[in-house]
N, C-alpha and C positions, 0 to 999 in steps of 0.2 A: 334561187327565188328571184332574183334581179331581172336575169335572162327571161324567166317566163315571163314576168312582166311586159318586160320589152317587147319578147316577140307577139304576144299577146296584143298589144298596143299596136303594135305592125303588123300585124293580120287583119285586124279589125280594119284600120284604116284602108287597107290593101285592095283589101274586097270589097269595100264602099267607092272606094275611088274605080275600081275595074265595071263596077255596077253602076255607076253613072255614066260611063262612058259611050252608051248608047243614045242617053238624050242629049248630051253634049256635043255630040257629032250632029245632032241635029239641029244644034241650038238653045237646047232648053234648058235655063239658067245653069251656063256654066261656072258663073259666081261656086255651086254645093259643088262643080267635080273638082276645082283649085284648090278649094279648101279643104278635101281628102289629098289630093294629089302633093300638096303642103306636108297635113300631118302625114302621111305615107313619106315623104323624102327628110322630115323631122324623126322618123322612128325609123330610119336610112341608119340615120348620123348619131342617133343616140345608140347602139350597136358596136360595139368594139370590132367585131370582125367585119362590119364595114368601114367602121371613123378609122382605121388606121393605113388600110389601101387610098381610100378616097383623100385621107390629109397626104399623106405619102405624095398622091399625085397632083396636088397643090403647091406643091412646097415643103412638106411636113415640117410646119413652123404653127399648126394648130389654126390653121383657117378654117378648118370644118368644122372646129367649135363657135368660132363667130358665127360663121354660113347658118347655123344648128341654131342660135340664141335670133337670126333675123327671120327666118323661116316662121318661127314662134310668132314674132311677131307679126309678120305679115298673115299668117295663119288665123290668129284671134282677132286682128283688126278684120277681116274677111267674113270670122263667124257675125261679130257683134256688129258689123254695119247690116249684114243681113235680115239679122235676127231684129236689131233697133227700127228697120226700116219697114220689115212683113208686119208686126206686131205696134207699128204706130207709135213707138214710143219717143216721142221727137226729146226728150231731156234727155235719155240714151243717145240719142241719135248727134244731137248738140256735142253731148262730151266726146264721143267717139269721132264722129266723120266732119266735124264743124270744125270753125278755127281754130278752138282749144284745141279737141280733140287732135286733130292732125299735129298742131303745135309739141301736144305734148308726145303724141310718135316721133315727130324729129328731135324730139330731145331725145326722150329715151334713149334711141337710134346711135345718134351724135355721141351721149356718153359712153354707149358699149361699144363701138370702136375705138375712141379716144383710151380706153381703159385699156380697151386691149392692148393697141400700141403701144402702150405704156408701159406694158406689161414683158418681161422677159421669154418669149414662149417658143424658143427652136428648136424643142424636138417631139414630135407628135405623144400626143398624153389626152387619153379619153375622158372625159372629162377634168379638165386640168389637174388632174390628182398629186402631179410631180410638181406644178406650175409653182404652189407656197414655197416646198424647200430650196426652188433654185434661189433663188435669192431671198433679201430683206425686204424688198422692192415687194416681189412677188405676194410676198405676204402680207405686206401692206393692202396693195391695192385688189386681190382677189375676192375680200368681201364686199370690196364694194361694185365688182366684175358682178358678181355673182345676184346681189339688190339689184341691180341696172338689170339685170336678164330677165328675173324673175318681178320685178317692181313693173312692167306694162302692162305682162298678163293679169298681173292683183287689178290697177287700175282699170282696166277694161273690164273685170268680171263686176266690179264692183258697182261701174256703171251703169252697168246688165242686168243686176242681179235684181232690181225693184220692178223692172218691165218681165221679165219671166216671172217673179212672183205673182203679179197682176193676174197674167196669163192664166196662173192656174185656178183664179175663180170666175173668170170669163165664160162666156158661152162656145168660145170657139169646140170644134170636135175633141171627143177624146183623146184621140192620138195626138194631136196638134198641144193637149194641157199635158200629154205623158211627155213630151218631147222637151214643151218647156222646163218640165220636173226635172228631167235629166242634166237639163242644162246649167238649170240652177244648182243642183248639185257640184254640176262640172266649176261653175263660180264659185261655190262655198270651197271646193277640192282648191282651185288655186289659191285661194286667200290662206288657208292653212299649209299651201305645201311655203308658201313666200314666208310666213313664219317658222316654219322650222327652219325656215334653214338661218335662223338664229339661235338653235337650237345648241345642242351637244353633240358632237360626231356619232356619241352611241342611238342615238335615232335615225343615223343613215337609210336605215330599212323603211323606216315609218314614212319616210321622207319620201323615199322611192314609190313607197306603194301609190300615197296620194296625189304624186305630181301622175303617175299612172292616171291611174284615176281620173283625174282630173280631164288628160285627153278622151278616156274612153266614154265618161258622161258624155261632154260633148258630141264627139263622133254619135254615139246614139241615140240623143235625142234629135240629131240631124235626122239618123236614117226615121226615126219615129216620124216627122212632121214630113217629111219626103213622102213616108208611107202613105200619112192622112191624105197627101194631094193625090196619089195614084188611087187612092178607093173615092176619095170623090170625085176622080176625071172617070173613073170607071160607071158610078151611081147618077153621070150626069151633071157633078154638080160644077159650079163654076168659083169655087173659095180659090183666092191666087196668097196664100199664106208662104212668105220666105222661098220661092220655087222659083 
């Protein structure tokens, strides 16, 4: 069940980022193909039968887990300034790309290295699964490894999440309110997966599905509002919404 998720999640993105690649060669906001070409290299590293050749040739001291936790971020900062920017929503836009906003990416940032080094980690472990037992140390510091990673994408969705609500009683096209629905989704999916994992181990699974989730909303309400611009560059029309 894991695996399918995953590959799941690395398909989808796979083939959105291969299907952008023709207007990006041409130009045309390649802001949407990075931001596939991200989650495509984020569902790279989340893969065991990748993360462990790829740490291996790092070092295998577990860099690919860092690599995997900044990708994320730089990922969601990519969707959410898009997103806050096509859709006018300057309070998103403030928290996100403004000097908080940036502020509080260098923190995040700053702490999830600082943790990591901190951290005992030399020998490649897909998601640090080995990382608690090796030491005292380890187990101290990996819940708070683990808030740091997942505590940006909460923030940013969070941010997010009152400008795509907006969105979907606006006038804009259909496709353009399915797009934001998804997206919100994909914010409400992070804020719950940041919480479980305060959880209990035996919701591993639960856990998984949603942070799943979480990226595939996203990813599709991209292709959704991608969509809306292709049928109205096609009918004529001139809406320049997130593209």
């Amino acid at each position: 069940m894991r695996e399918i998720l995953q590959w799941t999640t690395l398909i989808v993105c796979a083939a959105a980022t291969l299907a952008r690649i023709p207007s990006a060669l041409r130009g045309t906001n390649r802001s949407l193909f990075f931001i596939f070409l991200l989650a495509t290299a984020a569902g790279v590293l989340s893969l065991d039968v990748f993360y462990l050749p790829i740490d291996r040739a790092l070092g295998g001291i577990n860099i690919a887990s860092l690599l995997l936790r900044l990708i994320v971020f730089a990922a969601i900062y990519l969707v959410a300034f898009r997103v806050s920017r096509a859709f006018g929503a300057r309070d998103a836009y403030a928290l996100i790309s403004g000097r908080i906003g940036l502020g509080v990416l260098g923190l995040f940032s700053a702490a999830l290295v600082t943790l990591f080094l901190l951290m005992d980690i030399s020998a490649s472990s897909p998601g640090l699964a080995d990382a608690s037992s090796r030491s005292p140390r380890n187990a101290a510091l990996l819940p708070y490894y683990w808030a740091t990673a997942r505590g940006y994408p909460m923030y940013v969705s969070l941010a997010l999440l009152p400008s795509l609500v907006r969105t979907l009683g606006s006038r804009l096209p259909p496709l353009v309110r399915a797009g934001a629905g998804l997206m919100a989704a994909g914010a409400v999916a992070t804020t719950a997966g940041f919480l479980l994992d305060f959880a209990a181990p035996a919701v591993s699974l639960e856990r998984l599905v949603v942070n799943n989730s979480a990226v595939l909303f996203f990813a599709s309400g991209l292709v959704m509002v991608w969509l809306a611009r292709v049928r109205a560059q096609r009918m004529g029309g001139t809406r320049n919404v997130m593209y």
